[in-house]
N, C-alpha and C positions, 0 to 999 in steps of 0.2 A: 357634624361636619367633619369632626379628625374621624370618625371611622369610615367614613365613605373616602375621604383622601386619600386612608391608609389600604384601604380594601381596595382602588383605583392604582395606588403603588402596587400592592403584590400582582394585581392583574398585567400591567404590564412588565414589571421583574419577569413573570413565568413567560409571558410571552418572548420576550428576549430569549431566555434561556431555554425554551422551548424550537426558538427560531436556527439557534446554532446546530442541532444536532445534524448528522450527516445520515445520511440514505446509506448507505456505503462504507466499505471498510477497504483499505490497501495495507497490506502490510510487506515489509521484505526481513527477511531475517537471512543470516551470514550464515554460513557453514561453520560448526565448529567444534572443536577438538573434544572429542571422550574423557580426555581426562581433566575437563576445566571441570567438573563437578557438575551435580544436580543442583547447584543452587545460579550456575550462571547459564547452563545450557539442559534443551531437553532429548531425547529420544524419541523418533517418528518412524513410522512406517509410510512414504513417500514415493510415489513412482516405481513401484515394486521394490522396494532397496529398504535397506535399514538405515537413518542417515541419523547425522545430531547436529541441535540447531540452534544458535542465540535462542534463549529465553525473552530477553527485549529485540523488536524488530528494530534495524539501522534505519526505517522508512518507513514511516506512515503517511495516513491519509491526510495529515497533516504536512506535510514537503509536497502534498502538488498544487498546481496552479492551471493545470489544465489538460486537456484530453482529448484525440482525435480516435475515433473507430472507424471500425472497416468492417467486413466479411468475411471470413477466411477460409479457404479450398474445403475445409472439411467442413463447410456448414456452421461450424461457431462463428465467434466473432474475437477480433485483435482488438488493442489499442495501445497508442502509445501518451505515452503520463508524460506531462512535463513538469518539471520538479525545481521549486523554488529556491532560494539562495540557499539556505541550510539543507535542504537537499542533495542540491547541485553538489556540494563542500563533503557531504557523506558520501555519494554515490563514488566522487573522485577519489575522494580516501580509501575506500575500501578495494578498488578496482585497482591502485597500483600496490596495496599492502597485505590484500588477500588474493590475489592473483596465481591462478592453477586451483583454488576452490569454486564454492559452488552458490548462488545467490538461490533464495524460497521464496517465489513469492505467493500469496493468500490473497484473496479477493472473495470479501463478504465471510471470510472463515474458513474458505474451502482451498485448496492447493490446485496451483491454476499449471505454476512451469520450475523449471530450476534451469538458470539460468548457468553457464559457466561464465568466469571470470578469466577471460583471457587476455585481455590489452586494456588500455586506460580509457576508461569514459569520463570526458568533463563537458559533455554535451548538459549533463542533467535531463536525460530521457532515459526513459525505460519504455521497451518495445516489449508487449509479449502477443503474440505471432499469432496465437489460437487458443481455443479453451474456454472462451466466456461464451456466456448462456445472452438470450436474448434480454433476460429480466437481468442479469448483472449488466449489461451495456444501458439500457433503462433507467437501472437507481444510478449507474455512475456520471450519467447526462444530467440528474437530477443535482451531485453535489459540484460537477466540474463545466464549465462553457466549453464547446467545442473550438479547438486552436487550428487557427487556417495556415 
């Protein structure tokens, strides 16, 4: 009887833990300076250009709450992220404290746009315009509800 109760526990443990995983990745990382090191930033070849970039991203898929898609002229697809209190709290901070740099964002691991940082966002949105594939609008439907 305790091994079938215990074998009934880890069966639902994995499940749980199986439950949370995400479909999907967001990442955003900061532009940043050449000289902080290889231990806090890396080196990319991005957008034709050589750039250097937070090591940790300022935003994960973890800061959003939700997602609306669109179409966009060139045949990809946009969306705009809406991003939750700790989000919202990064997105502002770095928007008046990095401002005249350059935001990265990554979806599913791939390099989608760079954004510039030109005035203050405390909206806690992120718009990126174009660039997504039909199968990234798909898994992102899959981790976020669509916001009306």
């Amino acid at each position: 009887m305790k091994t079938a109760a215990l074998a009934a526990l880890l069966v639902i443990s994995a499940a749980t833990i199986g439950g949370a995983k995400t479909h999907s990745t967001f990442r955003v990382h900061v532009e940043a300076s050449a000289s902080n090191g290889a231990t806090f930033s890396t080196k990319l070849r991005l957008f034709g250009r050589d750039v250097t970039i937070e090591k940790v991203p300022t935003l994960s898929e973890n800061d959003v709450t939700g997602l609306r898609t669109y179409r966009a002229v060139d045949r990809t697809h946009g969306a705009l992220f809406q991003l939750n209190e700790h989000g919202r709290l990064a997105l502002d901070s770095l928007s008046v404290e990095r401002r005249g740099g350059s935001l990265f964002v990554f979806i599913n691991g791939r390099p989608i746009t760079e954004l510039q940082i030109d005035r203050r966002v405390s909206d806690g949105k992120i718009y990126i315009a174009s660039g997504l594939t039909a199968n990234d609008i798909e898994l992102l439907k899959k981790d976020w509800p669509a916001r009306k």
